[in-house]
C-alpha positions in Angstrom: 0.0 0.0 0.0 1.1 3.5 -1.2 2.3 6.1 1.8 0.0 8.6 2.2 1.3 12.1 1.4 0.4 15.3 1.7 0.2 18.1 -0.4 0.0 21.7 -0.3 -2.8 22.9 -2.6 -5.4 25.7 -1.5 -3.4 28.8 -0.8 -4.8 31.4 2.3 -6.3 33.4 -0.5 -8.4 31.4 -1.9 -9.9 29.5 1.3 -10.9 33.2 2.3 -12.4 33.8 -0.9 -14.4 30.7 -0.9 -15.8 31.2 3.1 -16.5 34.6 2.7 -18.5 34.4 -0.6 -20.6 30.8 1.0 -21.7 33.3 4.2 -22.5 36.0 1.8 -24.5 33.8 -0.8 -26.0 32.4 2.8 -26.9 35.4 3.7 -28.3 36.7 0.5 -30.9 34.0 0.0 -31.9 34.1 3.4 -33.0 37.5 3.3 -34.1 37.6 -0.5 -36.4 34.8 0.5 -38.0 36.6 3.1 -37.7 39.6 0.2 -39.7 37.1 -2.3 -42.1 36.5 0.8 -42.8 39.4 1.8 -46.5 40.1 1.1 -47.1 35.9 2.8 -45.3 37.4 5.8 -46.7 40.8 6.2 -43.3 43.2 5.7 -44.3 46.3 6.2 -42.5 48.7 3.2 -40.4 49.7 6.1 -39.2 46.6 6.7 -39.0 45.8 3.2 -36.6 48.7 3.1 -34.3 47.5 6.0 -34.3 44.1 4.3 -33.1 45.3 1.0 -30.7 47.9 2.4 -29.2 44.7 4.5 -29.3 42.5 0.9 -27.2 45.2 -0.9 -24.3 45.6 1.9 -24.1 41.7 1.2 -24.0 42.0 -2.2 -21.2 44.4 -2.0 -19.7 42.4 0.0 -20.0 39.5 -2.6 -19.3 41.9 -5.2 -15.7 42.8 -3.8 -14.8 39.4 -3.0 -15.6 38.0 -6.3 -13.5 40.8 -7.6 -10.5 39.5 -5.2 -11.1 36.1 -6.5 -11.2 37.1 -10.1 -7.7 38.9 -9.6 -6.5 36.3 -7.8 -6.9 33.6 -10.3 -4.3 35.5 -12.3 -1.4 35.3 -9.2 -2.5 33.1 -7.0 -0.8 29.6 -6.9 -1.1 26.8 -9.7 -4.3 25.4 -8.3 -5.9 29.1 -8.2 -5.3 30.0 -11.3 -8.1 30.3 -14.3 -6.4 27.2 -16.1 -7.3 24.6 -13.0 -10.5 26.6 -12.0 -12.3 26.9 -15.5 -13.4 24.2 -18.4 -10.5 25.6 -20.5 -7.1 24.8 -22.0 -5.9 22.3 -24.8 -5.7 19.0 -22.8 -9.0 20.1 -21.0 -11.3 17.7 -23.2 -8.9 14.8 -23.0 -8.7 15.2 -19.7 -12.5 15.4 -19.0 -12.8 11.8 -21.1 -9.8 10.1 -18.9 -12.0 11.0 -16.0 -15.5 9.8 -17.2 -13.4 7.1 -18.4 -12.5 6.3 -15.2 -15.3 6.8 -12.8 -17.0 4.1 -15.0 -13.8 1.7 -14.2 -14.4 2.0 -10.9 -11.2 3.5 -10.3 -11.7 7.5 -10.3 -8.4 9.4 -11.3 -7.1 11.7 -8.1 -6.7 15.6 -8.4 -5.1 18.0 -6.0 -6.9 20.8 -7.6 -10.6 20.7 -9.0 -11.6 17.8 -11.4 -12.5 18.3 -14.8 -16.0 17.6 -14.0 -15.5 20.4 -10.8 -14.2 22.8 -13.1 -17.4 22.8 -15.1 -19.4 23.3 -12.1 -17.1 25.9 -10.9 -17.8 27.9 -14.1 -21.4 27.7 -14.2 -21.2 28.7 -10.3 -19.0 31.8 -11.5 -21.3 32.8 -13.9 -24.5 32.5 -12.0 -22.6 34.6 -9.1 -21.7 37.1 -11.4 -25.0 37.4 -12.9 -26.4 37.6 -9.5 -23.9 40.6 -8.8 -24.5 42.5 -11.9 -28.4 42.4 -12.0 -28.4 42.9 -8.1 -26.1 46.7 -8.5 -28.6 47.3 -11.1 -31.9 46.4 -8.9 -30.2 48.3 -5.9 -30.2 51.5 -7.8 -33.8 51.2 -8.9 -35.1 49.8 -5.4 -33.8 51.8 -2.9 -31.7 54.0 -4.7 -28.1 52.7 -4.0 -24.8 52.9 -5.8 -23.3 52.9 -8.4 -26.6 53.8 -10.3 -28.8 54.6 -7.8 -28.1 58.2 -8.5 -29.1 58.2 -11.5 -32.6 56.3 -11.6 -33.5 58.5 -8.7 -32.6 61.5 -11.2 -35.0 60.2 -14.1 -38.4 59.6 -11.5 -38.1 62.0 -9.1 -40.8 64.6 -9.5 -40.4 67.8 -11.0 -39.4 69.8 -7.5 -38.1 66.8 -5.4 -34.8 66.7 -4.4 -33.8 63.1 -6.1 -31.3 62.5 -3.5 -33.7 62.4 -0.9 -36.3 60.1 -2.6 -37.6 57.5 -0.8 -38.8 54.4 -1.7 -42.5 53.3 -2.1 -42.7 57.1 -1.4 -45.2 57.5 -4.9 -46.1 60.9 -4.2 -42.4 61.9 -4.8 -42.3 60.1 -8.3 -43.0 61.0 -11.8 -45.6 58.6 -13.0 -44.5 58.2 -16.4 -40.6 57.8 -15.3 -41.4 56.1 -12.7 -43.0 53.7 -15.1 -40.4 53.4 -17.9 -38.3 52.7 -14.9 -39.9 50.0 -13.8 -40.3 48.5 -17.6 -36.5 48.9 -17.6 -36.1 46.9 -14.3 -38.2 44.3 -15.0 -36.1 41.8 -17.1 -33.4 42.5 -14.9 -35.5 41.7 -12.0 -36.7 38.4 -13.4 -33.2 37.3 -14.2 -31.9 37.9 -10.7 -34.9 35.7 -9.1 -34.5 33.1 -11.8 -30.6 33.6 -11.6 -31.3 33.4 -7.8 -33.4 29.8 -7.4 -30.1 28.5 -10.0 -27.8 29.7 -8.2 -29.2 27.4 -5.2 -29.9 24.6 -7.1 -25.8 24.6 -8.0 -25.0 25.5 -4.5 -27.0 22.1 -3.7 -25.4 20.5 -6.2 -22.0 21.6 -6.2 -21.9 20.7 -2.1 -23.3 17.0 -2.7 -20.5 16.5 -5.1 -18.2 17.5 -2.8 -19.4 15.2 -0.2 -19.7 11.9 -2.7 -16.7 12.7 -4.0 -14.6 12.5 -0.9 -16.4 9.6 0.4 -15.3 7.9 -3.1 -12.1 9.0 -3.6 -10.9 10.4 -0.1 -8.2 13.4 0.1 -9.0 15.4 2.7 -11.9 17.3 0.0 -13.8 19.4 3.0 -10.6 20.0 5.2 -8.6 21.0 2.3 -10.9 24.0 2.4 -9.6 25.0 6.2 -6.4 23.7 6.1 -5.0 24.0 2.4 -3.9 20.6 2.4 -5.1 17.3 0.3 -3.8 13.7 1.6 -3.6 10.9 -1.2 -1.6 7.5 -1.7 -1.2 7.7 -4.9 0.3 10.1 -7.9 -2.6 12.9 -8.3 -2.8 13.5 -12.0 -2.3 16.9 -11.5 0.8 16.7 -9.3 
């Protein structure tokens, strides 16, 4: 039987960036289902307020961390970087058969970074975040009036005498109707995406964490820890040694 080593693979970087953006996404769906709820549950439009303002600080926080990540993939270590995170690169496809190849043998290969099955769920996870992030700055501006465009909705509905920077929302009286109405037809796409995006984007999360846990009952390596310590344990030669 081979000696188990170990091997240094998740720098302190990237285990920050991947903790901090699982409590934000946490946090995010817990209060935009309450968000989605709201009418069921009786939120006041003051409490609707609170609720969003808390949802967009999140979503800056998410916003600034995925940034981090993103820059990161370009300097981090080997197992960071975009070419072991994302479906990409010429050997990606060969690779992606030799391990479908041998999951069905019964004898999965061993990575100390992501998998090539991983790194497709790692992109469609990046994607759906960064949809989520995009739509969410633009629904912050026209909900409650936040940057980096908040400014400017509240410039194009406020009514003819209001001050747009002190607009408040579900405050009618201080809106142009007909802005305040090609606003909203603006919004809505973008709105529908971010839910849609949203109910994905847990979906993935569900998905993404049950692979995580089959995969190191199957193949062991110290999956999970990996993620606090930075370290992977296997007895054989990883592929991606």
């Amino acid at each position: 039987m081979s000696e188990l080593r170990s091997y240094r693979v998740w720098d302190a970087p990237t285990r920050w960036f991947h903790w901090i953006n699982a409590l934000c996404v946490i946090g995010l769906a817990a209060i935009g289902l309450v968000i989605l709820n709201g009418g069921t549950l009786g939120v006041s439009n003051a409490g609707k307020i609170a609720l969003k303002t808390a949802h967009v600080w999140i979503g800056y926080a998410l916003v600034m961390n995925l940034c981090g990540r993103i820059a990161w993939a370009f300097v981090g270590n080997r197992y960071a970087r975009w070419q072991q995170v994302l479906p990409v690169g010429r050997q990606y496809v060969a690779s992606l058969r030799g391990y479908l190849a041998s999951l069905a043998a019964g004898r999965p290969q061993h990575y100390l970074g992501h998998n090539p099955l991983g790194r497709i769920s790692v992109a469609v996870l990046l994607a759906l975040l960064l949809l989520q992030a995009l739509t969410g700055l633009l629904l912050a501006g026209t909900d409650i009036y936040y940057p980096p465009l908040g400014h400017w909705f509240a410039q194009w509905i406020a009514a003819p005498g209001v001050e747009p920077s002190g607009l408040v929302p579900y405050s009618p009286e201080m809106y142009d109707k007909k802005a305040y109405a090609s606003m909203r037809a603006l919004r809505s796409p973008f709105a529908t995406a971010h839910v849609y995006g949203f109910y994905a984007l847990l979906v993935m999360a569900a998905l993404h964490i049950a692979a995580v846990v089959i995969t190191e009952l199957r193949e062991g390596g110290g999956i999970v820890s990996a993620m606090f310590t930075g370290r992977k344990f296997h007895a054989g030669k990883p592929t991606d040694e």
